[in-house]
C-alpha positions in Angstrom: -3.7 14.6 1.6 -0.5 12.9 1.5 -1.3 8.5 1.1 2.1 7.5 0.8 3.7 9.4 3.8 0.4 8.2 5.9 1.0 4.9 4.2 4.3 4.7 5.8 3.2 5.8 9.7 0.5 2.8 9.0 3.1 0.4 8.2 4.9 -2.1 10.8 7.6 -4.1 10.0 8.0 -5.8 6.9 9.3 -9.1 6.2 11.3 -9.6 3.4 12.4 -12.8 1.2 13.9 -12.5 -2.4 11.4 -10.3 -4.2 8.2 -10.5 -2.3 7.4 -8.8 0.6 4.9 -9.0 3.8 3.7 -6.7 5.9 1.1 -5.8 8.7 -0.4 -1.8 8.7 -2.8 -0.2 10.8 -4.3 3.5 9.9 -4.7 5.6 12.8 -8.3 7.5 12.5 -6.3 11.1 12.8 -4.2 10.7 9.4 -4.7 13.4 7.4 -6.2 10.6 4.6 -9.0 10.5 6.6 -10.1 14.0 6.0 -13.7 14.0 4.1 -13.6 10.1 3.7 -15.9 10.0 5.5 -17.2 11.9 8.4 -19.0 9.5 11.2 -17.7 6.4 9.2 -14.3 6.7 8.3 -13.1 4.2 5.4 -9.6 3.5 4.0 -9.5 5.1 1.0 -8.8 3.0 -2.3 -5.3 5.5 -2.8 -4.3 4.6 0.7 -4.6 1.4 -0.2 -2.1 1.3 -3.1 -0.1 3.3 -1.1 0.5 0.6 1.4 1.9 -1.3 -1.7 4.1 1.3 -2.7 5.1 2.2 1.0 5.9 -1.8 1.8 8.0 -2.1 -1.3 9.8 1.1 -0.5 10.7 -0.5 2.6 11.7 -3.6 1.5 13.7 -2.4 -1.0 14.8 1.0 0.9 14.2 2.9 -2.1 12.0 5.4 -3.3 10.0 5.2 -6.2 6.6 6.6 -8.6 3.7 5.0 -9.6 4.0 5.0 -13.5 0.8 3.0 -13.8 -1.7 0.9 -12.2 -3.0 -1.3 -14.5 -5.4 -3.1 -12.6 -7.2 -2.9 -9.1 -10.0 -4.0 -7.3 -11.4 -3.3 -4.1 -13.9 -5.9 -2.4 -14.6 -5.0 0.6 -13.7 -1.9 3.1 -10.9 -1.5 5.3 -11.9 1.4 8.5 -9.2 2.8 11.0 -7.5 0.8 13.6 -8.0 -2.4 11.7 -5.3 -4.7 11.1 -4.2 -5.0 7.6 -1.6 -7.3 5.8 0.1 -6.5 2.9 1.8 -8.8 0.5 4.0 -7.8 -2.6 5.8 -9.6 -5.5 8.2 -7.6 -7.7 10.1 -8.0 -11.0 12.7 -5.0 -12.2 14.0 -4.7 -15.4 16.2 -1.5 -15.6 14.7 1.7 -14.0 11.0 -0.2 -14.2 9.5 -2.4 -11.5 6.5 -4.3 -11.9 4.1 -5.0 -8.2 1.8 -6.8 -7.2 0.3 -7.1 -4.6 -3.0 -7.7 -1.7 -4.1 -5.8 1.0 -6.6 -8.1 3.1 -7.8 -8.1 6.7 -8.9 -10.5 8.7 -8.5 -12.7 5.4 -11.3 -10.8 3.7 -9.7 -8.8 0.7 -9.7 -5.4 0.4 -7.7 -4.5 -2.6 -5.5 -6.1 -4.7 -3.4 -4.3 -7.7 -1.1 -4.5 -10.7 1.3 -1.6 -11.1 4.2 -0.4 -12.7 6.9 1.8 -10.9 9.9 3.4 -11.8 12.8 4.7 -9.4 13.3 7.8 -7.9 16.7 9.8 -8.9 16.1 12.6 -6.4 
């Protein structure tokens, strides 16, 4: 399973002003994340979700980056294939370190929202 490369074939076009970001996704039920989560009633996965974070800053910003640390999350209620999601991110950077936050909801309902730390990828 690969959430951040399913993350980004999810993702539409995101909208970007200063540092926050906005984006719409949409999980198509054959993605890989899919697999064993679960069979006859497929759910997002919680990883997926913070990959959709990660995935709509990496686009904003067209860089590539790590999860150092998520240092909070909750989910609150589930997101299933095909749905409509919209993602919206804040960031802060100091140095190599960013700091995100950020929603995933659909159809106003929250699904997960997360604080996390990420660094920047030299590779």
């Amino acid at each position: 399973m690969k959430p951040l490369a399913d993350a980004h074939l999810a993702l539409g076009p995101v909208s970007v002003s200063g540092s926050t970001a906005q984006a719409t996704a949409s999980f198509r039920a054959d993605l890989p994340v899919f697999t064993g989560h679960f069979p006859g009633r497929p759910l997002v996965p919680g990883v997926a979700s913070l990959a959709l974070l990660v995935a709509t800053y990496e686009s904003a910003t067209q860089s590539s980056v790590t999860i150092v640390k998520v240092s909070r999350s909750t989910w609150k209620s589930p997101a299933h294939p095909g749905e409509s999601l919209v993602i919206q991110i804040t960031w802060t950077t100091t140095g190599q370190e960013i700091g995100l936050r950020g929603s995933v909801t659909h159809d106003e309902n929250s699904v997960c929202q997360a604080v996390m730390t990420l660094t920047r990828r030299t590779d």
